[in-house]
C-alpha positions as CSV (number, residue, x, y, z in Angstrom):
1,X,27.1,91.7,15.8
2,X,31.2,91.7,15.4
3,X,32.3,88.8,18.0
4,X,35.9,88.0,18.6
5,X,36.0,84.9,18.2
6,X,34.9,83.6,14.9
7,X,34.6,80.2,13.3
8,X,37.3,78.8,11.1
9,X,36.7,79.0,8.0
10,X,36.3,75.2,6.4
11,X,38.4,75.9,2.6
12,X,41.6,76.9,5.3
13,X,41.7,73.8,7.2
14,X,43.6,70.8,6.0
15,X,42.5,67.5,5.8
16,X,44.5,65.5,8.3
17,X,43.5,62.3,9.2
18,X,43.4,61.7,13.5
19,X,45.6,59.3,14.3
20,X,45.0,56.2,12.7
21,X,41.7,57.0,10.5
22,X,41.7,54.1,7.7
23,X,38.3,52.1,8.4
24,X,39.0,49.0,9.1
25,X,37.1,45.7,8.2
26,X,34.7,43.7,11.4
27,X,36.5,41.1,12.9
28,X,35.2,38.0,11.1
29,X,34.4,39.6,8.2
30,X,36.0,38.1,5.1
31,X,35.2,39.1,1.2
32,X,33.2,37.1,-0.9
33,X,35.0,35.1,-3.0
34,X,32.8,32.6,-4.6
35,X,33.6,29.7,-2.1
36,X,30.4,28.8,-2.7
37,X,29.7,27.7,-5.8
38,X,32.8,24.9,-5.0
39,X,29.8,21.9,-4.8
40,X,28.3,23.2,-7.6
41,X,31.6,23.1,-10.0
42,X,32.3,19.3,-8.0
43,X,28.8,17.9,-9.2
44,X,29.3,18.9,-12.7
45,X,32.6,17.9,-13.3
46,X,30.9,14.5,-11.5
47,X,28.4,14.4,-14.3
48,X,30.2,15.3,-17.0
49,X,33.7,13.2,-16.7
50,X,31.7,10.4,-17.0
51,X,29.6,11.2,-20.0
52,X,32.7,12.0,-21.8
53,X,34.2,8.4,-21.2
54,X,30.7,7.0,-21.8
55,X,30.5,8.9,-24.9
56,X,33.9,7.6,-25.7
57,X,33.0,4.4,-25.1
58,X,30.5,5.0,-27.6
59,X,32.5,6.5,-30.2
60,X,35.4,3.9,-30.1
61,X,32.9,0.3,-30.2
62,X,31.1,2.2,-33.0
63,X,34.6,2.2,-34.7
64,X,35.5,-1.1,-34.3
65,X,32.0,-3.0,-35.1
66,X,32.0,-0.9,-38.2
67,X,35.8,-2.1,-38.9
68,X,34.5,-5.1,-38.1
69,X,31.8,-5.2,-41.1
70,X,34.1,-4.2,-43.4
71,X,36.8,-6.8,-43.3
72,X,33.8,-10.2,-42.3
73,X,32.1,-8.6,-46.0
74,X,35.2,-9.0,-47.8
């Protein structure tokens, strides 16, 4: 069974790309780029600006009433 017409062979033919053959991303399609987890980082910086002042707060009145002691004992 010799035919004349034969298929190309595949390791001959070079990879060309038709026309314009870079895959392109869906319209409306956008990566993920952890936009969510904004409310997330807003509530604990909500939570925890506060607790440092209040623990400043804290830290400072503890200072001074123990300043305090000190120099009333005296």
């Amino acid at each position: 069974m010799d035919s004349d017409t034969s298929e190309p062979d595949s390791s001959t033919i070079a990879a060309t790309p038709d026309g314009d053959s870079t895959p392109k991303t869906p319209t409306g399609s956008l990566a993920h780029t952890g936009a969510d987890a904004i409310p997330w980082l807003i509530g604990g910086a909500a939570v925890l600006i506060p607790a440092g002042g209040g623990a400043l707060a804290v830290a400072r009145r503890s200072r001074t009433d123990s300043h305090t002691e000190d120099n009333t004992g005296s």
